[in-house]
DRENDRENKOL-922817 format. One record per atom (N, C-alpha, C): residue number from 0; atom name; z, y, x. Coordinates in Angstrom, 2 decimals. Last residue first. Layout:
<nodes>
NODE     k    a        zz        yy        xx
NODE   NUM   CA         Z         Y         X
...
</nodes>
This chain:
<nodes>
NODE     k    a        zz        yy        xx
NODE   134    N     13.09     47.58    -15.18
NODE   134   CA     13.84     47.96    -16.07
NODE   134    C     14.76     48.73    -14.41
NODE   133    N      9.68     47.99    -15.67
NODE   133   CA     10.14     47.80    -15.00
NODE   133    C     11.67     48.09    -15.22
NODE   132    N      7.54     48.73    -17.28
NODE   132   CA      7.80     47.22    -17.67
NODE   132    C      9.14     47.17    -16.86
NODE   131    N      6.19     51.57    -16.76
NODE   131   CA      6.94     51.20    -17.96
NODE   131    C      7.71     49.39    -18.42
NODE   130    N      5.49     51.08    -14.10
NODE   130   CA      7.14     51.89    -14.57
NODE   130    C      7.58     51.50    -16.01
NODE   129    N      3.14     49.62    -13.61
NODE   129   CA      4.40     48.86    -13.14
NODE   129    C      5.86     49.74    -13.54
NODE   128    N      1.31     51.26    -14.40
NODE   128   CA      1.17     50.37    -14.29
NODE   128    C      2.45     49.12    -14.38
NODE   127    N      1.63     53.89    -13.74
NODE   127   CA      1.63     53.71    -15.39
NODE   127    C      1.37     52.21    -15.30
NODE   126    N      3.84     55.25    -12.16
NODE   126   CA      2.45     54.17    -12.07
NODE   126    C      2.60     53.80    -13.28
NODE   125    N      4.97     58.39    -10.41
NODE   125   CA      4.67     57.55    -11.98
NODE   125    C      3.48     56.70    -11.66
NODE   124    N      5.15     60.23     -8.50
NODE   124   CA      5.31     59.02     -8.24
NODE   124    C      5.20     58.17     -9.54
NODE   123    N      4.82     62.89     -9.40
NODE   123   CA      5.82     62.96     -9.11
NODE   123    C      6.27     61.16     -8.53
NODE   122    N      1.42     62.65     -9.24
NODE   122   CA      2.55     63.65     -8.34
NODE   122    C      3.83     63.12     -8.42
NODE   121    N      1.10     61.57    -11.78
NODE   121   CA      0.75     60.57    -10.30
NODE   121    C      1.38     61.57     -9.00
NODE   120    N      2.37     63.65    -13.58
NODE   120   CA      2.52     62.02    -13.54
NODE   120    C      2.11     61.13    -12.47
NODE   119    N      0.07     64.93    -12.88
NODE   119   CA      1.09     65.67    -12.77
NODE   119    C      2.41     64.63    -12.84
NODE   118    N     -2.20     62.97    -14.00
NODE   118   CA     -2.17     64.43    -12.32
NODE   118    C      0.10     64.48    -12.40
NODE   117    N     -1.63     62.96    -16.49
NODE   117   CA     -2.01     61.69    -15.36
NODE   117    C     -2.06     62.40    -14.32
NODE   116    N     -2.00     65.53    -17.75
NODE   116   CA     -0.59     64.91    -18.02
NODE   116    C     -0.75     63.85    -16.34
NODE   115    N     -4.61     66.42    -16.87
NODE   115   CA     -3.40     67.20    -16.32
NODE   115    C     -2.29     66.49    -16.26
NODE   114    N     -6.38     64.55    -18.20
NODE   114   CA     -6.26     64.53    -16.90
NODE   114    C     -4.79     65.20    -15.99
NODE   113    N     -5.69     65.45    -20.88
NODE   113   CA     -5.45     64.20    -19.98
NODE   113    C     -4.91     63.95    -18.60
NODE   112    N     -6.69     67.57    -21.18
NODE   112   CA     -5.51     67.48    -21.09
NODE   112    C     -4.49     66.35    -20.29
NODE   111    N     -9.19     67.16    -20.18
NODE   111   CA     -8.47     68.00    -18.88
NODE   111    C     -6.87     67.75    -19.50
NODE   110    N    -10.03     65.68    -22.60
NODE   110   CA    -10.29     65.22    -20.78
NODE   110    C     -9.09     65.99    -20.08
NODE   109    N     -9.54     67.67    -24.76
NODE   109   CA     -8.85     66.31    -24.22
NODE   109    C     -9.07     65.63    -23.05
NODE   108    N    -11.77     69.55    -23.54
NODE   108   CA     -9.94     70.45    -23.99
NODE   108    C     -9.11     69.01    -23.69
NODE   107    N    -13.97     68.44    -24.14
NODE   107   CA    -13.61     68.49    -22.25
NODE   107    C    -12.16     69.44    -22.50
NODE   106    N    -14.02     67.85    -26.66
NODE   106   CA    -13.87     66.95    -25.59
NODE   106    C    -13.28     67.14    -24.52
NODE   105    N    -14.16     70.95    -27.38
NODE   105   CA    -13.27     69.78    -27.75
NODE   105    C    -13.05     68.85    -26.99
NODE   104    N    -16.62     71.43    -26.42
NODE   104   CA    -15.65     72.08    -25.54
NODE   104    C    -13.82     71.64    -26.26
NODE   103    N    -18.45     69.49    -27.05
NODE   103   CA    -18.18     69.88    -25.71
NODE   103    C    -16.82     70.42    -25.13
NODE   102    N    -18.15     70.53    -29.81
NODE   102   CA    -17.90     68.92    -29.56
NODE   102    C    -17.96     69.05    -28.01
NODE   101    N    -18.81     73.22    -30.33
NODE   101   CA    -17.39     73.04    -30.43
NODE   101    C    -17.14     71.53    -30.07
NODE   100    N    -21.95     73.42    -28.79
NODE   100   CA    -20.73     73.72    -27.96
NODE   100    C    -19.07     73.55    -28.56
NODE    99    N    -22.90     72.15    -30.85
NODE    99   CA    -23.25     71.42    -29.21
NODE    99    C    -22.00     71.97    -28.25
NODE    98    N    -22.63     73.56    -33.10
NODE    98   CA    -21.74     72.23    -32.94
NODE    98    C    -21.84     71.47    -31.98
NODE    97    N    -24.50     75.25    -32.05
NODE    97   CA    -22.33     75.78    -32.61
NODE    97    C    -22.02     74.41    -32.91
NODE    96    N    -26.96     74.79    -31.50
NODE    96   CA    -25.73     74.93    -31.14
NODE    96    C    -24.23     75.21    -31.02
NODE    95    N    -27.13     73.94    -34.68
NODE    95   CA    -27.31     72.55    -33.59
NODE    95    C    -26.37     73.58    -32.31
NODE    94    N    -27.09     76.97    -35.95
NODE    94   CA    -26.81     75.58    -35.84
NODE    94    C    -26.05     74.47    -35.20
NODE    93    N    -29.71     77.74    -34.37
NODE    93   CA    -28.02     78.57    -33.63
NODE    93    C    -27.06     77.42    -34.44
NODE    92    N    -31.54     76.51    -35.35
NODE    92   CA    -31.26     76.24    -33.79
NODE    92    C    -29.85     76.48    -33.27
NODE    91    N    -31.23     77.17    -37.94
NODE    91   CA    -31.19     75.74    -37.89
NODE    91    C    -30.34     75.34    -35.94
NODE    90    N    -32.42     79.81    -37.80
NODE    90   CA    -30.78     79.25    -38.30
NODE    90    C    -30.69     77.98    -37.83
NODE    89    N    -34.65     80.06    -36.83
NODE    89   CA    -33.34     80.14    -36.03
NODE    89    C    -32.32     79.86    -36.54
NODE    88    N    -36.88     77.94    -37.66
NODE    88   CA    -36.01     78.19    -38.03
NODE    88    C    -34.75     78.98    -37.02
NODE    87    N    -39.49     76.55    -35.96
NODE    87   CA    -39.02     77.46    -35.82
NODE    87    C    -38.05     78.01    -36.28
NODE    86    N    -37.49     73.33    -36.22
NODE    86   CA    -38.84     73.94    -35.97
NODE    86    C    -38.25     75.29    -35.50
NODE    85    N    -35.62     71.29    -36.36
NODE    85   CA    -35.00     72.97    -36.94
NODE    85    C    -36.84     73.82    -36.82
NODE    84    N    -35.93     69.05    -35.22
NODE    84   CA    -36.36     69.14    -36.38
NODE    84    C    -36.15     70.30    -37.18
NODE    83    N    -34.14     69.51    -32.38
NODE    83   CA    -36.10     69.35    -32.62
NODE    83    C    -36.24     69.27    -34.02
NODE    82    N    -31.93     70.11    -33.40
NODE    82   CA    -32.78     71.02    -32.88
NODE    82    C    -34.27     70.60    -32.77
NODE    81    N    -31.09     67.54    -35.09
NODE    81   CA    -31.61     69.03    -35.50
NODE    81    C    -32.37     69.85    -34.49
NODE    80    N    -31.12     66.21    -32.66
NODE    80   CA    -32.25     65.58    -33.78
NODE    80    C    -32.34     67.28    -34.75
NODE    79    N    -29.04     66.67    -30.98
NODE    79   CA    -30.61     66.93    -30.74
NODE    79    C    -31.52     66.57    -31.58
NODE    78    N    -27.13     66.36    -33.05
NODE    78   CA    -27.68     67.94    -32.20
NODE    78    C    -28.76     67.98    -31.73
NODE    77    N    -27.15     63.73    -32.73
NODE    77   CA    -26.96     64.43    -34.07
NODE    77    C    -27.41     65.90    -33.97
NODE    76    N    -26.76     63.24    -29.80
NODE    76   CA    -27.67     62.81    -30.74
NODE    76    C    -27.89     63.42    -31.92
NODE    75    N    -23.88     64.40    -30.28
NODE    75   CA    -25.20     65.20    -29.35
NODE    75    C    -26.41     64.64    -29.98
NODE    74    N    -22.99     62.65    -31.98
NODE    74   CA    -22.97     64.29    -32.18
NODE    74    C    -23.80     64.80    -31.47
NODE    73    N    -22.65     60.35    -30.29
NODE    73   CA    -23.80     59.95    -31.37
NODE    73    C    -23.87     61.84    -31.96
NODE    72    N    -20.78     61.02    -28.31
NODE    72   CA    -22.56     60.80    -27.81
NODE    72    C    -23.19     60.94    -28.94
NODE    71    N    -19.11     61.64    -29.69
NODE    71   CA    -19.12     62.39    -28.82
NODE    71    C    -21.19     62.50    -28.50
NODE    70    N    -18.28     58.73    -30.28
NODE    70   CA    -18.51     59.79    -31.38
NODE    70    C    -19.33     60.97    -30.40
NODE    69    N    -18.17     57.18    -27.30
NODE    69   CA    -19.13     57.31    -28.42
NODE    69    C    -19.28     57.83    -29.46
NODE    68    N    -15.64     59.04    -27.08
NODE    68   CA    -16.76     59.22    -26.08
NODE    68    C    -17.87     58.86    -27.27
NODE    67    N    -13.74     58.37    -29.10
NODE    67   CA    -14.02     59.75    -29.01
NODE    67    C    -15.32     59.56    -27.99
NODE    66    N    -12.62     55.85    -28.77
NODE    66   CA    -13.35     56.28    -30.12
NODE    66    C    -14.19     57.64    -29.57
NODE    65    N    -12.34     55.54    -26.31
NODE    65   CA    -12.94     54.17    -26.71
NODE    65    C    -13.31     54.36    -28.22
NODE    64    N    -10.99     57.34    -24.69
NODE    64   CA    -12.27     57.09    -24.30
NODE    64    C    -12.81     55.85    -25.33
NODE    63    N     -9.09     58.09    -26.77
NODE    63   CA     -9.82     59.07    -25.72
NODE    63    C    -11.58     58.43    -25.44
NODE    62    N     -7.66     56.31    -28.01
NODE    62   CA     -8.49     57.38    -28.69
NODE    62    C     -9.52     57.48    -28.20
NODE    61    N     -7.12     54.36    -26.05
NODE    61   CA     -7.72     53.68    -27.29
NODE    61    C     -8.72     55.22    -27.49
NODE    60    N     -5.17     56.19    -24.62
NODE    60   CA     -6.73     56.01    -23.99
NODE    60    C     -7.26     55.88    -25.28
NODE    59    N     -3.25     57.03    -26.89
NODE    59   CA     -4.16     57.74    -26.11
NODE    59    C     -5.18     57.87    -25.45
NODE    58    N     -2.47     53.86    -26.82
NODE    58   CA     -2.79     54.68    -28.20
NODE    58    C     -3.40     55.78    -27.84
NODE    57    N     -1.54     53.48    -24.71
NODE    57   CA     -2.54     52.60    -24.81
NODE    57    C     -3.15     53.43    -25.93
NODE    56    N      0.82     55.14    -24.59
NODE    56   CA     -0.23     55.70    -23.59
NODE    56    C     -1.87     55.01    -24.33
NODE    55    N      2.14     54.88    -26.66
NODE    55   CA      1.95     55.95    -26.73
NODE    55    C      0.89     56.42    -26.15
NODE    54    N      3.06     51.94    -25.62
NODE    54   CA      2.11     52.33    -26.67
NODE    54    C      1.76     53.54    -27.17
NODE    53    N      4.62     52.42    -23.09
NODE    53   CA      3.42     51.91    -23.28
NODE    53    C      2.31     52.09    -24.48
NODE    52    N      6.51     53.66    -25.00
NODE    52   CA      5.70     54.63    -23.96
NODE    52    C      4.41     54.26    -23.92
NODE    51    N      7.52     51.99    -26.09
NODE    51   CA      7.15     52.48    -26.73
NODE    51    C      6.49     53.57    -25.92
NODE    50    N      8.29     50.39    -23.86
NODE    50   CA      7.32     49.60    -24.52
NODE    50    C      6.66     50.29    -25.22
NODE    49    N     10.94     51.72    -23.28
NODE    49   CA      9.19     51.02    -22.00
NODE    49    C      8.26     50.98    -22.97
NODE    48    N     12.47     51.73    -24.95
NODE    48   CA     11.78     53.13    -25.15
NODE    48    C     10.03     52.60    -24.24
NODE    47    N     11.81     48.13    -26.51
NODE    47   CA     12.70     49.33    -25.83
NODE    47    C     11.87     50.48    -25.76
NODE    46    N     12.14     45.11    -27.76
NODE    46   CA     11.16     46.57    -27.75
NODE    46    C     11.77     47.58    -27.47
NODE    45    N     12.59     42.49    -26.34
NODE    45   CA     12.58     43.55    -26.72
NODE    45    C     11.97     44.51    -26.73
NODE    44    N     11.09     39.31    -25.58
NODE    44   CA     11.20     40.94    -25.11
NODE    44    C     11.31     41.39    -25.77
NODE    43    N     12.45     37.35    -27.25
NODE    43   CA     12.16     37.09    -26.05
NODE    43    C     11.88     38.40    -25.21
NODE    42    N     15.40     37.28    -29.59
NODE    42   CA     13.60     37.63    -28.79
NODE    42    C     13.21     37.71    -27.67
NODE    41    N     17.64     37.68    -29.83
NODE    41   CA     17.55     36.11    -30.35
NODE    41    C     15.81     36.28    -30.23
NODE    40    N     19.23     39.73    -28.77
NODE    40   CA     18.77     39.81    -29.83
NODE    40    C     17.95     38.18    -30.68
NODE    39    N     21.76     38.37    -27.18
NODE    39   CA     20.73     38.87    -27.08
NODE    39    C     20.20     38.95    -28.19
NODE    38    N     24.10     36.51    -26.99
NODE    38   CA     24.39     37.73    -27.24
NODE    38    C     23.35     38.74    -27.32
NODE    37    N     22.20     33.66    -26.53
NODE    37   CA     22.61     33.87    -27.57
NODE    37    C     23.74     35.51    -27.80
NODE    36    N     19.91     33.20    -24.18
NODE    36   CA     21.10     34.33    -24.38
NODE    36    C     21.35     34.29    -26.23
NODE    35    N     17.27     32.42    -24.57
NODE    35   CA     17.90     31.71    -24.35
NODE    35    C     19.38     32.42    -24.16
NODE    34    N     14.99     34.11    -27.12
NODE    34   CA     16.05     34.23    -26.17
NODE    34    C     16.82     33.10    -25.65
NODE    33    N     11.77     33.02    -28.01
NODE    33   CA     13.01     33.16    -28.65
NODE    33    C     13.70     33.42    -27.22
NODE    32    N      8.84     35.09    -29.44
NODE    32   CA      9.24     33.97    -28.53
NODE    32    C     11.10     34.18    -28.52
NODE    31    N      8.39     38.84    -29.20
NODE    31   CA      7.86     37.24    -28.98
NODE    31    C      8.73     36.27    -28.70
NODE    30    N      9.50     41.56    -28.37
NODE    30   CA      9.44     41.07    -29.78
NODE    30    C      8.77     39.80    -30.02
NODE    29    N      5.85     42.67    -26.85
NODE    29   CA      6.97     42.57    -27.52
NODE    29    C      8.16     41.70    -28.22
NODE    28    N      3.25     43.49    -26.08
NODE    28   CA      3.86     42.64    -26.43
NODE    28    C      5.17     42.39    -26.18
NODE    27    N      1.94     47.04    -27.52
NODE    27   CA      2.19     46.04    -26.22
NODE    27    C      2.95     44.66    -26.79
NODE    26    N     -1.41     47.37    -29.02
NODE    26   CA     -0.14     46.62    -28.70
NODE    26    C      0.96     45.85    -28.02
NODE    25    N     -3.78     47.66    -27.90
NODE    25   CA     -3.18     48.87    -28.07
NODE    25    C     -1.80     48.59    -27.96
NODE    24    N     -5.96     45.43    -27.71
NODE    24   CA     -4.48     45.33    -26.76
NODE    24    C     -3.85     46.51    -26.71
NODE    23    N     -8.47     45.15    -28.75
NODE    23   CA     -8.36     46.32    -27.94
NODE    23    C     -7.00     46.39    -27.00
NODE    22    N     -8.02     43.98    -31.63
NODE    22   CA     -8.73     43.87    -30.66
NODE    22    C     -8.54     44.18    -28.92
NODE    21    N     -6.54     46.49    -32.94
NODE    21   CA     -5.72     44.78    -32.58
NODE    21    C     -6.33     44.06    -31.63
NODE    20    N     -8.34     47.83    -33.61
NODE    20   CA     -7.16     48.27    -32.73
NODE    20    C     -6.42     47.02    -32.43
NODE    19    N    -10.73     46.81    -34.96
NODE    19   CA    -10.85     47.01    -33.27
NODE    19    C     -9.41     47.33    -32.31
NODE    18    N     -9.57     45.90    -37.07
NODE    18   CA    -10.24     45.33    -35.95
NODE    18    C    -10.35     45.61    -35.03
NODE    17    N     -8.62     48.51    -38.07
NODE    17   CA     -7.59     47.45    -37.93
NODE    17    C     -8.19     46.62    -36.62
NODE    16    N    -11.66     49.58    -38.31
NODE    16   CA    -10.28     50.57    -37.97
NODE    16    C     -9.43     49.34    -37.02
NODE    15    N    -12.86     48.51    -40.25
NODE    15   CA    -12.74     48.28    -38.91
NODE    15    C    -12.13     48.66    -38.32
NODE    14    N    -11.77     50.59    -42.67
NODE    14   CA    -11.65     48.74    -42.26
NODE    14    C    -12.08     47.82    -41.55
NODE    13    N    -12.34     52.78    -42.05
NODE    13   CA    -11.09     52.48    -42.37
NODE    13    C    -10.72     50.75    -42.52
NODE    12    N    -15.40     52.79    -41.31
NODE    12   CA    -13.92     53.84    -40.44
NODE    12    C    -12.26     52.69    -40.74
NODE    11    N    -16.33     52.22    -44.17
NODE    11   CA    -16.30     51.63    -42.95
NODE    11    C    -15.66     51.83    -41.86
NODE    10    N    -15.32     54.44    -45.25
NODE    10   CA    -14.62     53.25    -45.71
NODE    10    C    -14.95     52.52    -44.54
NODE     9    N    -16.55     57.07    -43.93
NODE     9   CA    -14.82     56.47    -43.93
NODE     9    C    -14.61     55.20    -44.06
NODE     8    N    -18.88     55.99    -44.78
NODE     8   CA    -18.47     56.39    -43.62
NODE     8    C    -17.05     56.21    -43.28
NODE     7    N    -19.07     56.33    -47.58
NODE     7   CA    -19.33     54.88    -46.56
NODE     7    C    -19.13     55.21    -45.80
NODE     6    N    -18.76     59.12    -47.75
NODE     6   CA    -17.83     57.80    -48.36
NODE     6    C    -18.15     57.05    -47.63
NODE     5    N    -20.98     60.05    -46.48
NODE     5   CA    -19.88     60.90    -45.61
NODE     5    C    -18.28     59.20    -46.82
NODE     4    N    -22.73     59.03    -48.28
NODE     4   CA    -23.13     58.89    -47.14
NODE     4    C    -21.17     58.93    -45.95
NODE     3    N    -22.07     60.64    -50.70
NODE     3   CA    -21.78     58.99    -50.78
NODE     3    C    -21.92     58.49    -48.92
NODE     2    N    -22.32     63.03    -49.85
NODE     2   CA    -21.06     62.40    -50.32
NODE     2    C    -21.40     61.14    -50.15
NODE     1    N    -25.07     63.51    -49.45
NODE     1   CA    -24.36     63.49    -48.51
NODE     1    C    -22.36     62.83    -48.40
NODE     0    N    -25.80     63.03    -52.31
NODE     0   CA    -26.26     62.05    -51.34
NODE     0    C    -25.40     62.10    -50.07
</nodes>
């Protein structure tokens, strides 16, 4: 039962997957529309290292906060439904917490990594806004 459960899971994973990442503007735009420079690639923006940064970064939030937070929430949910349904059981309780604290302390390992790269990147003058478009 838990197989077929943990199958539909993926499959649904795997073919919304597409939807939401196309959705979402992970993709920078690129590679559109034609050149008026005939020594030019014959595209309107190229795809250069900018672009591929850009999508390195968009591909990092996408993760961060737009898969991983609500997984994040529905695991605690998932933790607190065992622990109130573990009754007296201590196995059940120690359980619910060994996966309260490896999804906590997973999360807050990618927050701070985050946070460190974007710190240390807004120190040296980096605008993730206006550097990667800017030639």
């Amino acid at each position: 039962m838990k197989n077929k459960i943990l199958a539909n899971i993926i499959a649904l994973v795997i073919i919304i997957s597409p939807m939401v990442s196309f959705s979402a503007g992970i993709i920078p735009d690129c590679n559109r529309g034609t050149s008026v420079n005939a020594d030019q690639t014959g595209l309107g923006n190229a795809c250069d290292f900018n672009y591929f940064m850009l999508l390195i970064n968009n591909i990092i939030t996408f993760l961060l906060f737009t898969i991983a937070t609500p997984l994040v929430a529905l695991i605690v949910c998932y933790v607190g439904f065992l622990f109130l349904t573990g009754g007296g059981n201590p196995e059940n309780r120690s359980k619910a917490k060994r996966i309260l604290q490896n999804v906590i302390f997973g999360y807050v390992i990618g927050l701070a990594a985050w946070l460190i790269v974007k710190t240390i990147l807004n120190l040296v003058g980096f605008d993730s806004k206006e550097a990667y478009l800017e030639y």
